[in-house]
Structures are given as structure tokens and as C-alpha cells.
N, C-alpha and C positions, 0 to 999 in steps of 0.2 A: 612820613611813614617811619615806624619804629623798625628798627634792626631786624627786634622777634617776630614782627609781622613778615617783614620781606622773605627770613627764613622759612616762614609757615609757606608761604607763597612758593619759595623756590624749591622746599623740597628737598632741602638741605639741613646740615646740623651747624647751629648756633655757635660762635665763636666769640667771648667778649660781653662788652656792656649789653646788653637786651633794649636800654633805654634810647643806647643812640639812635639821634632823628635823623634821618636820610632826606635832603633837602634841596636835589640831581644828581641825578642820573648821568655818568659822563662815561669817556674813555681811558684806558689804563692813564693814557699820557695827560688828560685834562682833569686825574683824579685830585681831588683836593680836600678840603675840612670841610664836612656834610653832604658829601658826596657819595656814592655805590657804585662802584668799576665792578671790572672782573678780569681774569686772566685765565688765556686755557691753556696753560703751558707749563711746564714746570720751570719758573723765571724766576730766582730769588731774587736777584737784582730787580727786577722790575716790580715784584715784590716790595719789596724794602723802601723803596723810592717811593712808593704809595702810600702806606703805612705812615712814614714819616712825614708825610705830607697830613694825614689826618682824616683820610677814606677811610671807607671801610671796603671789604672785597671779598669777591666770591671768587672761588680758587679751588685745585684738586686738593683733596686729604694730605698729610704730607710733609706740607711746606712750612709748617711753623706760624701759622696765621696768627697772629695776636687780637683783630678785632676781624668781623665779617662772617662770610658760611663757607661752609665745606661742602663740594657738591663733585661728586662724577663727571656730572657734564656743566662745567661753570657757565659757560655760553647760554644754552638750554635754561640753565637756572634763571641767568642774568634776562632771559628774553622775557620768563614767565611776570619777573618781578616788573618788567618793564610794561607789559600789557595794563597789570593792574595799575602801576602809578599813575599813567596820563591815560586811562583811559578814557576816550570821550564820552562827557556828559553833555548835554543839548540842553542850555537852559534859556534856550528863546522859544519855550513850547506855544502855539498859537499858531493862530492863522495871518497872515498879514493882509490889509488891506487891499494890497493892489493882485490880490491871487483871485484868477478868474477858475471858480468851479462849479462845475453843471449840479443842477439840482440832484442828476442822477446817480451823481458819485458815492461812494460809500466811504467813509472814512474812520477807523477804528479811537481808539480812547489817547490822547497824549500824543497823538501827529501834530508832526512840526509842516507848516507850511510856507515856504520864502516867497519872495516879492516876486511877480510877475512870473508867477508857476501857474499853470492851465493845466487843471484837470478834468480828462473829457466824459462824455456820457457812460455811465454804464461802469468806470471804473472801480476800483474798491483798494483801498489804500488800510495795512494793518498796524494794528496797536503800535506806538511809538517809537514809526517811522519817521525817518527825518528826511524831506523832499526841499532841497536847497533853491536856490533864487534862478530866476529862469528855466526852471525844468520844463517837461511837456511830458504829459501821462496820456496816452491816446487813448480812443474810444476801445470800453471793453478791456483793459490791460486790467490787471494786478498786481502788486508790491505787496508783499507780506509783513510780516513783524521785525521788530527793532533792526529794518535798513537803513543803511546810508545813501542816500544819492545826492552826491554832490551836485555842484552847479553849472546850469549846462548840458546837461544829462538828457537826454532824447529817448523815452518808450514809446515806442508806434503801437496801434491797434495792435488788442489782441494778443497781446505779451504777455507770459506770466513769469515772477519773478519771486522767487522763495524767501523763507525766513533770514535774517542774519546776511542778508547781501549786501557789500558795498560797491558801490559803481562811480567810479572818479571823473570831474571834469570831463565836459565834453563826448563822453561815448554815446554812440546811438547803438538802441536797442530794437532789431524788426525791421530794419531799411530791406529797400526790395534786393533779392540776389541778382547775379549777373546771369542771367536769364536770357538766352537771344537765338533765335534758328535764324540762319542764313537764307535768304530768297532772292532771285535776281541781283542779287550781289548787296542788297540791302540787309541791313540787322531788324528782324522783328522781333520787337518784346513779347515776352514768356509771361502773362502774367502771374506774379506771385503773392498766394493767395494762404499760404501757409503761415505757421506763428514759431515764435523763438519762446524755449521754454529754459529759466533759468532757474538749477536747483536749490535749495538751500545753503548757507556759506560759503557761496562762490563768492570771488573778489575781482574787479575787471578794472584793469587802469584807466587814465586815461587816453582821450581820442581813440578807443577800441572801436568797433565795427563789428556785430552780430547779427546777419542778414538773415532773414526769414525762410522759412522754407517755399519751394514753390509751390508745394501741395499737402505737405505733413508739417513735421516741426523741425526744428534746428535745437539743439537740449548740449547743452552746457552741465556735467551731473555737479552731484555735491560734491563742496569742501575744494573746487578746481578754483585756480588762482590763475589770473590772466594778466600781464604785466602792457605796459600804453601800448600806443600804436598796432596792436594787434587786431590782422582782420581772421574773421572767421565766416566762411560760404554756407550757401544755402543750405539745407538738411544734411547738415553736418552734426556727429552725436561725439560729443567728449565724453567721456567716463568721471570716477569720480578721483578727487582727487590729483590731477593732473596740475604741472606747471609748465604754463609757455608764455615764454621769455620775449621782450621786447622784438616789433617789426618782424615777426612768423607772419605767416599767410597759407590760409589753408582753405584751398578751394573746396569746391562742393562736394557732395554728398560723400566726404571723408569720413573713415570711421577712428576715433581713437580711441584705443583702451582706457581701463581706468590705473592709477599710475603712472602715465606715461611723463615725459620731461622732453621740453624740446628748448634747446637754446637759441637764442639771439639772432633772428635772418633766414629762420627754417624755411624754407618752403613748401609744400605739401600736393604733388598734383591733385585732381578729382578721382574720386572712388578709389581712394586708396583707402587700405587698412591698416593701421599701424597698431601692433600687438600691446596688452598690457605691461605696464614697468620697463617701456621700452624709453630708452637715450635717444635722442637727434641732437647731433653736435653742431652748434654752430656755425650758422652760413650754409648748412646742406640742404641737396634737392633729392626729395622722396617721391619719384614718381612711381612706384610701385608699393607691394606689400612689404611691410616690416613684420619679424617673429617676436613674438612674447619675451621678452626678457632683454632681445638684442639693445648694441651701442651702435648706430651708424654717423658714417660720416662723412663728407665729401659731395661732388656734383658728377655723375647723378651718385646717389646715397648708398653705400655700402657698407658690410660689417669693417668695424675699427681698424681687426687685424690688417684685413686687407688694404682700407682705405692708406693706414700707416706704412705703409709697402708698397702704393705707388706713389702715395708723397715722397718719403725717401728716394724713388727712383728719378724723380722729376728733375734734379741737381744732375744728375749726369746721360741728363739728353743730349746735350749740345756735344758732349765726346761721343755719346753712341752714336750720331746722327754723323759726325765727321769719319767716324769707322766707317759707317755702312754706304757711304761716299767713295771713299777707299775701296771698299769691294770690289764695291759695283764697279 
């Protein structure tokens, strides 16, 4: 990629040769001769040490750039140019032999199809889609246009899954929810009879978990970003937009705004509602409602303020506990 293009791409203004070829993509510290780093700091020295090395770099206004772009948000710039250079092309388009598919299927113009993918009756597969080796498309499901679904990938009956979606390794789509009434001390299945509805440029990591509704739907909106190991319960409705972060687990019929962020370990009881543009920090348990806007944090899940105020407090238990020993 030329210099001028990547600037085009980032949104930035041109500093230097136009001609130079950008030939990776690296980090400040692994920049070298035909290479494109970026720095978001105002770091002359780290600067300078790139430069001389023979990158090029995207950087704040400022700094004395002698080759590279000049951008606001160097980062931002640097991701944009990154989408374009490797983005993926799929140039194994076809069917492969050993893909078992029902007469019934429907498949759009430019679908890829991998080794020992089954897709079942009634399904319908869109325009240059890419369905990787081992998958399973259940009877009646849907994939729309130019998806990724990696390999390994599990849609049960009935699913419907939007334009632009990627689905990584391993995740199943539609498994039945955790569904069970108690009787003589035995667990009876619920059965669930419901479908998982995935919107438009959602992205789901790997080994995820998206269980079906028991009777309606389970809807993931658009533009929501799901990171692995992430389970999501039965008729549960994300918003749009949304990221949750590795090993969350959000039982049933939860509701999430659109917005919302939850980090790494959340846990989420049933029928809770958590407001739009709302924070979960880290390892917290939200068995209740959360407000529009808030940061919670802690187990069970509380605003920040507070949460950070009985953390602090935690460190002088053992003296409170030996006073009120003393009292007593």
C-alpha cells in the first residue's frame, strides 16, 4: 500500500514521500524500513528511533514528523489503515466435495462452502458467505451476506443470523436454554421451542454459547461484539452495539441496553435489566436492575462510588473486628 493511500484511508494529512510502499504493519518498537507504526503520545524519542529506522508513522500534529500522517487520534487512524490492508479475501470460493447439502437449501451467488459442512433443509445461505469446514446450518436457519463463520461453528434450527456477521471457532448458535421446573425432586425439561435472532454486524468469539428462547426469541442487536467463552440465556435481548468481554454469563430472560460494556467474569442473574451505556466492572454480580448510564461494581453489583468505599474498607477489618471484641 502507498503512503497516499493509507493517508486517504486514515483520515489524516500526508507527511513525506506519497510513493512510499508500506510492506507491515508493526509496533512502535518492531517499526522498521517498510513498515507503518503509530504513536499516540507526544514521544519524540520514540519518534525519532522509528524514523531512523525507516517507518513511516502516524502520530499527533506537532511533532516534527518527517515521513507518515498526521492524525488526532493516531490509534483510530492506525486501526482504520489496518482493516483495509489484511482484510480478508476468500479465494477458495466453491463448494467442496465432501459438503453435505439438502436439496432444500438455498444458497446466494459467491458462497464458500468447507469440507464436511451440512447444510440442512429449508436453510438459505447469502451472497458471499463464507461457511468454513465442519460447520452445521440446521433446518430452516439463515446466514445472510458477506459472513464469516469459522470452523466448528454450530447454527441449530431455526436461527436467523444477519449481514456482516462473524462467528469464531467453535460457538453454537440456538442450543436449547437451561429450561427445568422442579417435581418430586426431579428436574423436568422445559421444552425450548423458541429461535436466536442475530442482527447485522455482530461479532461472536470463540466457544460462545447463544441458547434459544423457550418460546420467543433470544436477539443479539446490531454492531454488538461478543468476546469467547461468553454464555448468553434464553430470551435474552442485547441492544445494539454492546461489548462483553470474555467468560460473562448472562442468564435468562435479561434485558440489555444498547451501549452497554460489561467486563471480563460479569455475571448477570435472570430478568434483570441493565440500563443503556451502562459499565459492569469486572468479576461483578448483577442480580438486580442497573440505571442508564451507571458504572457498577463488586458482588453483589453496586455503583462504583460506593463499591470503591467498601473495598477500601476491607483492609481494616481485622482492626475493626479486634475493637469491637474489645467492647464487647
Amino acid at each position: 500500500m502507498k503512503l497516499s493511500s493509507a493517508a486517504a484511508i486514515a483520515g489524516g494529512k500526508l507527511i513525506g514521500d506519497p510513493d512510499f510502499e508500506i510492506q507491515i504493519l508493526s509496533s512502535i518498537v518492531k517499526a522498521g524500513k517498510g513498515s507503518l507504526t503509530f504513536l499516540d503520545k507526544k514521544d519524540e524519542n520514540e519518534l525519532a528511533k522509528a524514523s531512523e529506522k525507516g517507518a513511516a508513522i502516524i502520530c499527533m500534529p506537532g511533532l516534527g514528523l518527517e515521513k507518515g500522517i498526521e492524525a488526532e487520534n493516531p490509534y483510530l487512524s492506525f486501526v482504520r489503515v489496518m482493516r483495509e490492508f489484511f482484510a480478508v479475501i476468500n479465494t477458495d470460493k466453491g463448494i467442496h466435495p465432501t459438503a453435505v447439502i439438502s436439496k432444500d437449501a438455498v444458497l446466494g451467488d459467491s458462497v464458500s462452502v468447507g469440507p464436511n459442512v451440512v447444510i440442512s433443509d429449508n436453510a438459505v445461505i447469502g451472497n458471499n458467505t463464507v461457511i468454513s469446514a465442519n460447520c452445521y446450518v440446521g433446518e430452516s436457519s439463515q446466514i445472510g451476506s458477506d459472513c464469516t463463520i469459522y470452523p466448528n461453528v454450530t447454527v441449530l434450527r431455526n436461527c436467523s443470523i444477519g449481514n456482516r456477521v462473524i462467528v469464531h471457532p467453535g460457538t453454537v448458535i440456538g442450543s436449547d436454554g437451561f429450561g427445568y421446573l422442579r417435581e418430586s425432586g426431579k428436574a423436568i425439561k422445559i421444552p425450548q421451542i423458541g429461535r436466536v435472532i442475530i442482527e447485522d454486524d455482530v461479532e461472536i468469539g470463540a466457544n460462545a454459547v447463544v441458547d434459544r428462547a423457550m418460546l420467543d426469541e433470544t436477539v443479539v442487536g446490531k454492531g454488538t461484539k461478543i468476546d469467547n467463552l461468553v454464555q448468553v440465556g434464553h430470551n435474552v435481548s442485547i441492544g445494539e452495539n454492546c461489548l462483553i468481554a470474555s467468560q460473562t454469563g448472562i442468564s435468562g430472560s435479561v434485558e440489555v441496553g444498547s451501549g452497554t460494556m460489561m467486563a471480563g467474569q460479569v455475571g448477570i442473574a435472570d430478568h434483570a435489566k441493565i440500563g443503556k451505556n451502562a459499565v459492569i466492572m469486572a468479576k461483578s454480580g448483577v442480580s438486580g436492575n442497573v440505571p442508564d448510564g451507571a458504572v457498577y461494581l463488586w458482588i453483589p453489583a453496586m455503583d462504583i462510588s460506593l463499591a470503591r468505599r467498601v473495598i477500601a474498607s476491607l483492609k481494616f477489618l481485622p482492626q475493626m473486628a479486634k475493637k469491637l471484641r474489645k467492647l464487647d
